[in-house]
Residue frames relative to the residue before (quaternion, step in Angstrom):
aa qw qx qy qz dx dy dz
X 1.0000 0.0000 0.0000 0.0000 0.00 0.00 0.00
X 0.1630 0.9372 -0.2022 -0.2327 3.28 -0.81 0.22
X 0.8030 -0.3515 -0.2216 0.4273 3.36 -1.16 0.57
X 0.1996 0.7955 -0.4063 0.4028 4.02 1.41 0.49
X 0.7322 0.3675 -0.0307 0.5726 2.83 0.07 -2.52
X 0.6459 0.4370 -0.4502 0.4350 4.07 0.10 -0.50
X 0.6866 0.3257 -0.3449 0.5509 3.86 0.23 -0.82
X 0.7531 0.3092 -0.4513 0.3654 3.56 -0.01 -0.10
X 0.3745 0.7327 -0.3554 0.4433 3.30 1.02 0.07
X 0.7220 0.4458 -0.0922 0.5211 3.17 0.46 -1.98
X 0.6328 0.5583 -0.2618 0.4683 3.87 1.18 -0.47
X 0.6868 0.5282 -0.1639 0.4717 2.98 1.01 -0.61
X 0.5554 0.4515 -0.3611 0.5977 3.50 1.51 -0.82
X 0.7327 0.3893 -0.4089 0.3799 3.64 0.31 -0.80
X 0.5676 0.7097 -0.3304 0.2551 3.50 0.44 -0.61
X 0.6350 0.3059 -0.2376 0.6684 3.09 1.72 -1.15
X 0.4148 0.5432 -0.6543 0.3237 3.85 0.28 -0.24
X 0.7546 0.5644 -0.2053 0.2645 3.34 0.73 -1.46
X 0.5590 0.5401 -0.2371 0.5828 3.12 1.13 -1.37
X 0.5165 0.5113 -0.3291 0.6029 4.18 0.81 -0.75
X 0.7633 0.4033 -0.2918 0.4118 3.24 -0.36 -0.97
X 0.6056 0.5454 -0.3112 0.4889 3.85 0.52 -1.05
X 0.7903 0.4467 -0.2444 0.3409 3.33 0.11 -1.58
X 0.6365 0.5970 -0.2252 0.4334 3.71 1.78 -0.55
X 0.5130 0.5429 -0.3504 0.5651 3.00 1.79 -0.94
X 0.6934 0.4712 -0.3375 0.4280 4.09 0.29 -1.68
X 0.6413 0.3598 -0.4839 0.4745 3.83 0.71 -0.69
X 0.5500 0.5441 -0.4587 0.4371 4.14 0.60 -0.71
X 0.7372 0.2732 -0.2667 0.5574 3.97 -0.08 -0.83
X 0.6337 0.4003 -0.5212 0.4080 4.04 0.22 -0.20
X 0.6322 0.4500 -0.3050 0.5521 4.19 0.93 -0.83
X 0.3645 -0.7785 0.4073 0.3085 3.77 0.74 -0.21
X 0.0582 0.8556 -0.4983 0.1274 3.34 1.31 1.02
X 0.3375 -0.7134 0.5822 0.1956 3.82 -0.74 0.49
X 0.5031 -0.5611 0.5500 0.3600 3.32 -1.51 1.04
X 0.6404 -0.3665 0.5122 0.4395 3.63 -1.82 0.33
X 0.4071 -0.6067 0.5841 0.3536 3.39 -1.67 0.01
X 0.4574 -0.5980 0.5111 0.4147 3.54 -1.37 0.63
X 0.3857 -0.6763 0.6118 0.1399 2.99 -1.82 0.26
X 0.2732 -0.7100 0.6318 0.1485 3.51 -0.21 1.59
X 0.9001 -0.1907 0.1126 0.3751 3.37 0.34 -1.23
X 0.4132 -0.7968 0.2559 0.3590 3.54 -0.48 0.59
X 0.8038 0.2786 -0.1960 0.4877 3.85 1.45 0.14
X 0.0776 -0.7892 0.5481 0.2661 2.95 -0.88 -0.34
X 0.6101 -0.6889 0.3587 0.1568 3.43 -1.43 0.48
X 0.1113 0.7309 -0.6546 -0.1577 4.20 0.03 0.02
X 0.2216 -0.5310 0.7788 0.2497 3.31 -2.05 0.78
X 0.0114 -0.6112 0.7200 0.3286 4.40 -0.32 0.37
X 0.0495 0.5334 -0.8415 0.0697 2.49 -2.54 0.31
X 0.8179 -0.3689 0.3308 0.2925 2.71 -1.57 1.19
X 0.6805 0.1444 -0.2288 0.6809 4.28 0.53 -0.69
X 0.8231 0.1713 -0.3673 0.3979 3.92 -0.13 0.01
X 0.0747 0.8423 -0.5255 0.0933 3.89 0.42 1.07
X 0.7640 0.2386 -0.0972 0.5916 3.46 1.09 -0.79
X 0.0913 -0.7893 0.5590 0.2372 4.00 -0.06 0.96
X 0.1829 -0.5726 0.7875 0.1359 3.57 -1.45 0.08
X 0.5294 0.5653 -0.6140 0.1521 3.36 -1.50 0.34
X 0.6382 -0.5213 0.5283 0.2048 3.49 -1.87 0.91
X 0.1306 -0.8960 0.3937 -0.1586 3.66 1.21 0.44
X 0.8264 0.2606 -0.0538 0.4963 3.29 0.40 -1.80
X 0.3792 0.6869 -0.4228 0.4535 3.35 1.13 0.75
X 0.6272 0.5258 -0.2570 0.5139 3.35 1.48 -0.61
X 0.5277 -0.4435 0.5780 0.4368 3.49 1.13 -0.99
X 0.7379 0.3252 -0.4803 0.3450 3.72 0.83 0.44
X 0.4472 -0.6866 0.5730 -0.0159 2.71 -1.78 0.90
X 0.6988 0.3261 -0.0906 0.6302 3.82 1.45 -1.20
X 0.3043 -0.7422 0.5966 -0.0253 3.05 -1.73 1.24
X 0.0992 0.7736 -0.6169 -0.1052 3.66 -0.49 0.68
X 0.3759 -0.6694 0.5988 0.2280 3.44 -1.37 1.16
X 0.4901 -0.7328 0.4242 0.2068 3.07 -0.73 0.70
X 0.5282 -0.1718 0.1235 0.8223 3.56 1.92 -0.75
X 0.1797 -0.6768 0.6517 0.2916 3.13 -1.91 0.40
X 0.7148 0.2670 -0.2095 0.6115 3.62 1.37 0.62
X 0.0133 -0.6933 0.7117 -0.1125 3.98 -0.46 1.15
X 0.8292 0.0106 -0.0109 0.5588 3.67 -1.37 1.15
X 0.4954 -0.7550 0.3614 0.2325 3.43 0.07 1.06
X 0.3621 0.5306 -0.5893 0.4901 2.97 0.77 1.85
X 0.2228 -0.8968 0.3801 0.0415 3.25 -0.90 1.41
X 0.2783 -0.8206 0.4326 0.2490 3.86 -0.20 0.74
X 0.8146 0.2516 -0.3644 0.3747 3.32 1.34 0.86
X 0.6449 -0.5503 0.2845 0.4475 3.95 -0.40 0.51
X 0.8687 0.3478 -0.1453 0.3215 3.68 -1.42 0.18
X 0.6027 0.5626 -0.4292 0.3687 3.23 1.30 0.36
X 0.4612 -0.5294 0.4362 0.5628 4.28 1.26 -0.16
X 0.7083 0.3993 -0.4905 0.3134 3.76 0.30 -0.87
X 0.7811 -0.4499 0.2420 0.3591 3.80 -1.46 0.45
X 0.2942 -0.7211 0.5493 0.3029 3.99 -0.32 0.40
X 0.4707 -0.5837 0.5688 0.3380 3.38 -1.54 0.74
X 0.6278 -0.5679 0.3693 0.3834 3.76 -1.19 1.03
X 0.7535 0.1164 -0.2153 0.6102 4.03 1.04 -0.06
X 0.4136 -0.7394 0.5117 0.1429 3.44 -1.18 0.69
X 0.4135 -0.5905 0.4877 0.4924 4.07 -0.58 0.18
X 0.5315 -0.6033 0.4920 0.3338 3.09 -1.64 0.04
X 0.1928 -0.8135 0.4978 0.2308 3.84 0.78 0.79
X 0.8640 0.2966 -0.2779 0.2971 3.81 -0.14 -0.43
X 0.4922 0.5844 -0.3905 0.5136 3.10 1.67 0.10
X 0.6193 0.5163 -0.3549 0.4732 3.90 1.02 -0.92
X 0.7503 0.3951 -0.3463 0.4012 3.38 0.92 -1.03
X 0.6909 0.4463 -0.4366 0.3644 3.94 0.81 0.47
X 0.4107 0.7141 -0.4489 0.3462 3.06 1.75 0.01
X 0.5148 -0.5142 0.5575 0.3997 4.35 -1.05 0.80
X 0.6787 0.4439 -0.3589 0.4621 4.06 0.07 -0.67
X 0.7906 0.2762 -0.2721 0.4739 3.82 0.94 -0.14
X 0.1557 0.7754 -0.5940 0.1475 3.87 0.58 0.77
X 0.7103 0.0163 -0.0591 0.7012 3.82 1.06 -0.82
X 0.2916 -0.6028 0.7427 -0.0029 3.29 -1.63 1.38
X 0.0102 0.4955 -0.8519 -0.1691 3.35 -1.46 0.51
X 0.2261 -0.6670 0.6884 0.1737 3.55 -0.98 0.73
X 0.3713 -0.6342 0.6504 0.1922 3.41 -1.55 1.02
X 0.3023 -0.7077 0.6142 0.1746 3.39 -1.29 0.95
X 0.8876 -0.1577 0.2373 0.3620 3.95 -1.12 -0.59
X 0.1270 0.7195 -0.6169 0.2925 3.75 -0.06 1.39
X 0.3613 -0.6303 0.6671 0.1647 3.36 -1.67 0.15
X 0.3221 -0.5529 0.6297 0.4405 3.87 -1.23 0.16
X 0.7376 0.2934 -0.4446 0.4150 3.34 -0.43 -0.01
X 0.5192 -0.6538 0.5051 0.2187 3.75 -1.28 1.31
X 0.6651 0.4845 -0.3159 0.4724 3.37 0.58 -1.00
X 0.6495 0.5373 -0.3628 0.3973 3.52 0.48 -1.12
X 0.7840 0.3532 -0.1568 0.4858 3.43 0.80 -1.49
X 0.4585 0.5305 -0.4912 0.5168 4.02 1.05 0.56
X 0.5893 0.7125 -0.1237 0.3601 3.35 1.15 -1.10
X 0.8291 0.2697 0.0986 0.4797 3.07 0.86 -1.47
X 0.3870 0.8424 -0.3131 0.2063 3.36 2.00 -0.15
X 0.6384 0.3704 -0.4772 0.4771 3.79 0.91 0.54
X 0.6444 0.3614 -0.5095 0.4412 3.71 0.82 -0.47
X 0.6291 0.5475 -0.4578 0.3082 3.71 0.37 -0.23
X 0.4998 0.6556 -0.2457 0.5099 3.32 1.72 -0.64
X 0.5772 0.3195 -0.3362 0.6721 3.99 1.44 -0.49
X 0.7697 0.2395 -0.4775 0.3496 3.49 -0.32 -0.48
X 0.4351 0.5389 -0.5439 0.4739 4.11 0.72 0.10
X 0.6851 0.3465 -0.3835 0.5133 3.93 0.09 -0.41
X 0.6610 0.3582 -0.4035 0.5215 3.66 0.40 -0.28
X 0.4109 0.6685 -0.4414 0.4353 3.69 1.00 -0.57
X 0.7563 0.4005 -0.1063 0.5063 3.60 0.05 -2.38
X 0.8333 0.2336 -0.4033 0.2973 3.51 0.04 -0.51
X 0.6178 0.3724 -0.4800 0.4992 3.84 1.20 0.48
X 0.0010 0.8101 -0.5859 0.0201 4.11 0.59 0.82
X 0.3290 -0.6464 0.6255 0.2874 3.60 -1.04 0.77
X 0.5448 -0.6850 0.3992 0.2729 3.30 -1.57 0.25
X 0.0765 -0.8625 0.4114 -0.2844 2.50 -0.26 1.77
X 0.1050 -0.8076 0.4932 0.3057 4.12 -0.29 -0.04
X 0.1887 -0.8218 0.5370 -0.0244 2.79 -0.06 2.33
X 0.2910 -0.5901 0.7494 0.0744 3.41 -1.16 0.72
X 0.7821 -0.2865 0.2731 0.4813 4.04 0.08 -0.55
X 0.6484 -0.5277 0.5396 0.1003 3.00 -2.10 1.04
X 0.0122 0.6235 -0.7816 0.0152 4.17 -1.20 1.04
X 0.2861 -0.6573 0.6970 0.0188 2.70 -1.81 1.46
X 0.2102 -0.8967 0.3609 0.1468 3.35 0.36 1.44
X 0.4410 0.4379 -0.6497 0.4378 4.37 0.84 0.51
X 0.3735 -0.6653 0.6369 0.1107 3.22 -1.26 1.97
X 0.3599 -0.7300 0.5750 0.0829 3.29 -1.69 0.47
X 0.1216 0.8809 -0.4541 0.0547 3.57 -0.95 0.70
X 0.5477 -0.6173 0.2694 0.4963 3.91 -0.05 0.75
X 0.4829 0.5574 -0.5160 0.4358 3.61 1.08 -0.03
X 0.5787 0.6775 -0.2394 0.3858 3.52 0.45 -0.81
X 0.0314 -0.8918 0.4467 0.0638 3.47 0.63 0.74
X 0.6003 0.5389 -0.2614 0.5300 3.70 1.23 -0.99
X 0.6195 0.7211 -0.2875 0.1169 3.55 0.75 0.08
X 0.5565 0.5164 -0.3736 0.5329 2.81 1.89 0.23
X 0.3682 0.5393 -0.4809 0.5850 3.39 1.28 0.58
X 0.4248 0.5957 -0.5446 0.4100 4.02 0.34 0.38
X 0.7547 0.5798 -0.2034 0.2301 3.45 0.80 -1.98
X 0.6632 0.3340 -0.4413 0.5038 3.71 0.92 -0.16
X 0.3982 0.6622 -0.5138 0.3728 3.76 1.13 -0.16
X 0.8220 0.4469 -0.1397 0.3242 2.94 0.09 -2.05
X 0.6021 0.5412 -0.3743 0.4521 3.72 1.30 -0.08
X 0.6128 0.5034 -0.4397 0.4217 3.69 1.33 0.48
X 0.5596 0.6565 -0.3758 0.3387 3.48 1.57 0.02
X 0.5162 -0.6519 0.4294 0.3525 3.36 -1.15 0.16
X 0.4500 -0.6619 0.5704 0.1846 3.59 -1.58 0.96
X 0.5956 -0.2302 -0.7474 -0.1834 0.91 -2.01 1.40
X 0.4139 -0.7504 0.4972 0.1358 3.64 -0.60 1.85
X 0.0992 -0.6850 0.7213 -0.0243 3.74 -1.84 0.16
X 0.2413 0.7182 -0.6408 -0.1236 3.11 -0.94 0.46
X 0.7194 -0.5099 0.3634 0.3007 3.45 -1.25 -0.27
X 0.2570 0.8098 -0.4912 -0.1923 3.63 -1.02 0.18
X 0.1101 -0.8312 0.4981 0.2210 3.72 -0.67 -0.52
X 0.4778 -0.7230 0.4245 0.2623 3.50 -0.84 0.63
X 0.1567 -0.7343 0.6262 0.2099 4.28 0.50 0.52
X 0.8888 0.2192 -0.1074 0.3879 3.17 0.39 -1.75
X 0.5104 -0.7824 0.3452 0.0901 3.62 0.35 1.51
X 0.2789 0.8157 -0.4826 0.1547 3.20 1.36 1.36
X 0.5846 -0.6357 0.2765 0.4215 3.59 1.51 0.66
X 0.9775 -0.1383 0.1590 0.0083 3.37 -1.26 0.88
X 0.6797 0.3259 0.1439 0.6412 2.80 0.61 -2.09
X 0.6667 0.4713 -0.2671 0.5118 3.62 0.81 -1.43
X 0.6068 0.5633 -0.3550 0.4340 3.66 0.58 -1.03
X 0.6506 0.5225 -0.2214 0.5047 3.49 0.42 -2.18
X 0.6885 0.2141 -0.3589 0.5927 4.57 0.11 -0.74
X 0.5412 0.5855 -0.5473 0.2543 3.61 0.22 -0.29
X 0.5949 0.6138 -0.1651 0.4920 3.47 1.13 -1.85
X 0.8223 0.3805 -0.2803 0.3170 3.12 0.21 -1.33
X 0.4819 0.6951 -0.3440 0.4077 3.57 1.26 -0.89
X 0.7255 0.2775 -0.0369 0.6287 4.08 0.73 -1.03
X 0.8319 0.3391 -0.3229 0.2977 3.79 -0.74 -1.15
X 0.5613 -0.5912 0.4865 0.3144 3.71 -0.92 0.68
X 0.6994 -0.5043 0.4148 0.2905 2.89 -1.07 1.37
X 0.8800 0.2247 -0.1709 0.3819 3.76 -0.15 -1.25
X 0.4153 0.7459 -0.3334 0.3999 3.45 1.20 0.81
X 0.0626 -0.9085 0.4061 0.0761 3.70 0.10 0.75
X 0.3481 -0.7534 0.5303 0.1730 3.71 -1.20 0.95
X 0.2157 -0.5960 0.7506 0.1867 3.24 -1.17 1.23
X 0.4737 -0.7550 0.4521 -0.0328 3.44 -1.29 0.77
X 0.1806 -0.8604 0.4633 0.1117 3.74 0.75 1.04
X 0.2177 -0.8004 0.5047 0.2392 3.62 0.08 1.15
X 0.2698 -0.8175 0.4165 0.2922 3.86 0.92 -0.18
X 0.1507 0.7875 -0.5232 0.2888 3.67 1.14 0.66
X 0.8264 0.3329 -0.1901 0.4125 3.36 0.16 -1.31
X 0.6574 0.0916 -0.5054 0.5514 3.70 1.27 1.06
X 0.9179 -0.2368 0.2103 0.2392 3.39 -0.11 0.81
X 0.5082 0.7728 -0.2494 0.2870 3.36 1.43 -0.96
X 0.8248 -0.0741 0.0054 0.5605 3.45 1.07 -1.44
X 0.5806 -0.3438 0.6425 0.3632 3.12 -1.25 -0.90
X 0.5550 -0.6570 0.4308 0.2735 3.48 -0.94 0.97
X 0.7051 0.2632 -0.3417 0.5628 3.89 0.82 -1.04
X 0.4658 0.4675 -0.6155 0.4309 3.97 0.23 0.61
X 0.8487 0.2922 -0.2652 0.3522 3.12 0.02 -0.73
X 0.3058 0.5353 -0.4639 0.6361 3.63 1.69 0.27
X 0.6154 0.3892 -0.4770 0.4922 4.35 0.33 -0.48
X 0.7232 0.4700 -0.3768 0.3378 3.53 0.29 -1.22
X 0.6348 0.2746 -0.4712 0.5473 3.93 0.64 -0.71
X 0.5136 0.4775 -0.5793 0.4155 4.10 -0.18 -0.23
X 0.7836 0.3328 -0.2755 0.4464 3.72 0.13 -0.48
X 0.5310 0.5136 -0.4721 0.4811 3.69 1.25 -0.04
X 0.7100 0.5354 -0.2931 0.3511 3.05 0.57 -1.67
X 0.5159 0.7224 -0.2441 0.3903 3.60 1.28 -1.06
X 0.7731 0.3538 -0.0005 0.5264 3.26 0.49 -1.77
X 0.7708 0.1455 -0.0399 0.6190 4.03 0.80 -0.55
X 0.5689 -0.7516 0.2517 0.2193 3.59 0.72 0.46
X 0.6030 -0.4863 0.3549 0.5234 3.74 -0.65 1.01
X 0.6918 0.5106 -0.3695 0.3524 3.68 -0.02 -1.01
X 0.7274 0.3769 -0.2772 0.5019 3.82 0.52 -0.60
X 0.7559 0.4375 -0.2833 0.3962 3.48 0.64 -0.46
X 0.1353 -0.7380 0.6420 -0.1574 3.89 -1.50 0.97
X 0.0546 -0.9035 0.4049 0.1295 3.32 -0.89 0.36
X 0.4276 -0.6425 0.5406 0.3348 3.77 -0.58 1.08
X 0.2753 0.6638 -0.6706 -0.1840 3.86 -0.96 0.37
X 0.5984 -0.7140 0.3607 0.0446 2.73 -0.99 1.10
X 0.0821 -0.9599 0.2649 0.0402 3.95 0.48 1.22
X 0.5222 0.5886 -0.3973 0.4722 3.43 1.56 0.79
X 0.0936 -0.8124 0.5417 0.1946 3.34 -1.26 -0.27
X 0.7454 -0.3585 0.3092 0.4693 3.53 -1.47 0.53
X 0.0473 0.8244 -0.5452 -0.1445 3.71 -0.75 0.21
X 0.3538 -0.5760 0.5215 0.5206 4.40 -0.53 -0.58
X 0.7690 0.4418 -0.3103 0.3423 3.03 -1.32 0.57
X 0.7722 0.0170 0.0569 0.6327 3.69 1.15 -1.23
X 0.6025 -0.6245 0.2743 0.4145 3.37 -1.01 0.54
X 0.8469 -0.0430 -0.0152 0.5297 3.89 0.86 -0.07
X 0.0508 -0.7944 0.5676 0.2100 3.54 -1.12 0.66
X 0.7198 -0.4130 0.2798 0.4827 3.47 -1.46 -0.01
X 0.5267 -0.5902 0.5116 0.3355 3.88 -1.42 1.01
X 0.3097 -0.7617 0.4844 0.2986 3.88 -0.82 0.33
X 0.7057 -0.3913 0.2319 0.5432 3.70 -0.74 -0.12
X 0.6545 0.5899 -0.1964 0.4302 3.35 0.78 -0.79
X 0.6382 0.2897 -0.3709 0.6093 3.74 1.20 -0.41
X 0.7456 0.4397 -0.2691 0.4223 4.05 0.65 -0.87
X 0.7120 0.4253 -0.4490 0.3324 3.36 0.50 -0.16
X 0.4545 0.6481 -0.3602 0.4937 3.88 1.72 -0.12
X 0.6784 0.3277 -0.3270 0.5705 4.02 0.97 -1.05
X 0.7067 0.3769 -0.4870 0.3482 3.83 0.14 -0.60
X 0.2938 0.7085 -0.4595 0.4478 4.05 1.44 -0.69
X 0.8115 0.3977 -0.1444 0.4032 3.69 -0.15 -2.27
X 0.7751 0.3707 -0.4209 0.2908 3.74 0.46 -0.45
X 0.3411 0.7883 -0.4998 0.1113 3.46 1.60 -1.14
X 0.6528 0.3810 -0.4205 0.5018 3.82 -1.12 0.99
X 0.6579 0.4179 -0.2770 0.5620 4.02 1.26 -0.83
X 0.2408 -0.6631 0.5781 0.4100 3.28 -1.00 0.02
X 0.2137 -0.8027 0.5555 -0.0381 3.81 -0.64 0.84
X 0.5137 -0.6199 0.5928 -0.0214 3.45 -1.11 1.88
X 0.0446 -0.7082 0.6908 0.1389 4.05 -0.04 0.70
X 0.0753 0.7710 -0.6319 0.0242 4.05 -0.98 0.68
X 0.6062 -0.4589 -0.5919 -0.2675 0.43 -1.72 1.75
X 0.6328 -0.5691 0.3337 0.4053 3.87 -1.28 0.42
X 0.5979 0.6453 -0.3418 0.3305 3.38 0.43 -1.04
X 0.8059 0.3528 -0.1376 0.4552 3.11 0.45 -2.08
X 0.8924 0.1216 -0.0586 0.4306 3.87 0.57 -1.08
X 0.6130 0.3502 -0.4146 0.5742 3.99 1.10 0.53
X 0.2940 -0.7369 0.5937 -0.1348 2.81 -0.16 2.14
X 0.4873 -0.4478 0.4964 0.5618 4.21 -0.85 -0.20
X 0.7727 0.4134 -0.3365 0.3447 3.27 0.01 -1.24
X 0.7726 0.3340 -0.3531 0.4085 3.42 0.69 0.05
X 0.2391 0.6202 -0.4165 0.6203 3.51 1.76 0.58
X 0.8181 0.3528 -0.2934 0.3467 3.42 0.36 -1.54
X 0.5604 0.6558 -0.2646 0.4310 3.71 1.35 -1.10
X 0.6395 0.6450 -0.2130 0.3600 3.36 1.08 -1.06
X 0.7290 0.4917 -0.1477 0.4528 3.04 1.24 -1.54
X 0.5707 0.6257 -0.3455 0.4043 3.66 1.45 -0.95
């Protein structure tokens, strides 16, 4: 045949893909089939506490589907049964979260502190009560384990994490963020120098104090993902802001709908639901 007859050929196959295609779309809008929903984002985030123990939110309106617990124990007070460490005075509802559409994959957070210092401090007993943490899991559809003391190149003692973090259970995550804004690249050899290979970084986009700009910090997970591979890397964007009066208030559609825009290709953790992705701002988003 030749190389004539071959390209017209090949034209001809596409032509009807197309014509095929069309005629699927006209039968889709004549049956009144609805487009897919977009996906802003593909998780969300819970901090529990004692007032946010049970989350509720319309979530999967965004497109999410994955839950990360921030801890399932903060100040040895635990938010689930059977591990020895103290219970929190109300428990989540574990089997209701797991039928909820926003909780198809769980990274479940294990043993952290609210205070950073405290929990940088304390990073091998928190490391025992995380194994007691994993081995009483609620039922959940875990996908993987966050070890919630966050990390950051300020943090010198932190490559002293890495024989810790090899007693945890796979597949592990932890957090990091970049205060001092030594860029990207620096961050991405920073990690790699110390953290175990099979360990993965959710990424604090720092937007929601001020730090960057959403497509900077879209550079910074391009250079994680770059330097430690797409597969380990995720991003925290962060959906509050500085406020007067209190230490932060919920982001509005207008500041969140620019960082979830910048990450699209990551999968990305909106934090946190409970406290700041109200409906109405689910709903605002979507307009």
């Amino acid at each position: 045949m030749s190389p004539v007859a071959i390209r017209a050929r090949a034209a001809g196959r596409r032509l009807r893909r197309a014509w095929a295609a069309a005629a699927v779309l006209g039968a889709c809008l004549l049956a009144g089939c609805e487009a897919p929903p977009a996906v802003y984002a593909d998780g969300i985030a819970w901090q529990p506490d004692n007032a946010h123990v049970n989350p509720h939110g319309d979530w999967e309106r965004l497109g999410v589907t994955d839950l990360l617990i921030q801890w399932t124990a903060v100040d040895d007070t635990a938010f689930v049964g059977g591990t020895g460490l103290r219970e929190a005075p109300s428990l989540p509802d574990w089997p209701r979260i797991a039928r909820e559409p926003w909780a198809s994959h769980v990274l479940v957070g294990l043993a952290g502190r609210f205070d950073e210092r405290a929990a940088r401090a304390d990073v091998a007993e928190l490391v025992e009560q995380s194994l007691k943490l994993a081995a009483a899991v609620p039922p959940l559809h875990v996908e993987g384990w966050y070890f919630p003391v966050e990390v950051d190149p300020g943090w010198r003692d932190a490559p002293q994490l890495a024989p810790l973090l090899m007693r945890l259970p796979r597949p592990l995550w932890i957090s990091v963020y970049d205060r001092s804004n030594i860029g990207g690249p620096a961050l991405a050899a920073w990690l790699d120098s110390w953290l175990p290979p099979d360990v993965g970084v959710l990424f604090q986009d720092g937007v929601g104090v001020y730090a960057r700009e959403p497509r900077v910090a879209r550079d910074y997970a391009d250079a994680l993902a770059a330097r430690l591979g797409a597969a380990r890397v995720r991003i925290i964007a962060e959906a509050f802001r500085p406020d007067v009066g209190r230490p932060f208030r919920a982001a509005t559609a207008a500041e969140l709908k620019p960082q979830l825009a910048a990450y699209r290709g990551f999968r990305t953790y909106v934090f946190d639901g409970p406290h700041y992705v109200s409906p109405e701002l689910v709903e605002s988003v979507l307009k």
